[in-house]
C-alpha positions as CSV (number, residue, x, y, z in Angstrom):
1,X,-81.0,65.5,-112.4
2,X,-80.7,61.9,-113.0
3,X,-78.0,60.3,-115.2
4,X,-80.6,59.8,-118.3
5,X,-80.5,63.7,-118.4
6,X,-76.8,63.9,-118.1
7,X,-76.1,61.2,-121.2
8,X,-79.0,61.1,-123.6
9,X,-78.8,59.6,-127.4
10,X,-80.3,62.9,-129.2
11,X,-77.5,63.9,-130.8
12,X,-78.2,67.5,-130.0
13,X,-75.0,68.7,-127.8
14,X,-77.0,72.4,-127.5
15,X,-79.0,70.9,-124.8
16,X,-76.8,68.7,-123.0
17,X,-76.5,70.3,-119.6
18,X,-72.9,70.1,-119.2
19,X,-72.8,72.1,-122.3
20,X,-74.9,74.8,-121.3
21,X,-72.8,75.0,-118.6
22,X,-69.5,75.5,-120.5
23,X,-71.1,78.3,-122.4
24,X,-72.0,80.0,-119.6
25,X,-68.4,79.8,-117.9
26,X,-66.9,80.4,-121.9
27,X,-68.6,83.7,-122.2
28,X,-68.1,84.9,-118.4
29,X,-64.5,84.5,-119.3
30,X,-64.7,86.0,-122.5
31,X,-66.3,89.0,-120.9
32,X,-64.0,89.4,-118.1
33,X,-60.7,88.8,-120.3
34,X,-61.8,91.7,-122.7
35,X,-63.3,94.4,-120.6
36,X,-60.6,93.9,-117.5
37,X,-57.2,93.0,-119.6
38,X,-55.2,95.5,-122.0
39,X,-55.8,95.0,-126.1
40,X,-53.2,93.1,-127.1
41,X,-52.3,91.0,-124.4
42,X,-51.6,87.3,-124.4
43,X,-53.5,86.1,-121.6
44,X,-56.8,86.9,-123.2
45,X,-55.8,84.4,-125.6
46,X,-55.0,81.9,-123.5
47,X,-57.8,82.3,-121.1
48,X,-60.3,82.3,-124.1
């Protein structure tokens, strides 16, 4: 990966690698804040 694929001028965030990236990390959290912590519980906010 060279910096020209890191920083490009498309103006289309969706492929941006580091942004793909965040997703990825967003929903494993999202999946292991809902499925392992009780309803109701703060630190599903927080970690989301």
């Amino acid at each position: 990966m060279t910096d020209r694929d890191f920083i490009r001028q498309d103006n289309n965030y969706r492929t941006l690698k580091a942004f793909q990236k965040a997703e990825c990390v967003y929903d494993v959290t999202y999946f292991f804040a809902n499925k392992f912590l009780q309803k109701g519980d703060r630190t599903i906010d927080q970690m989301v």
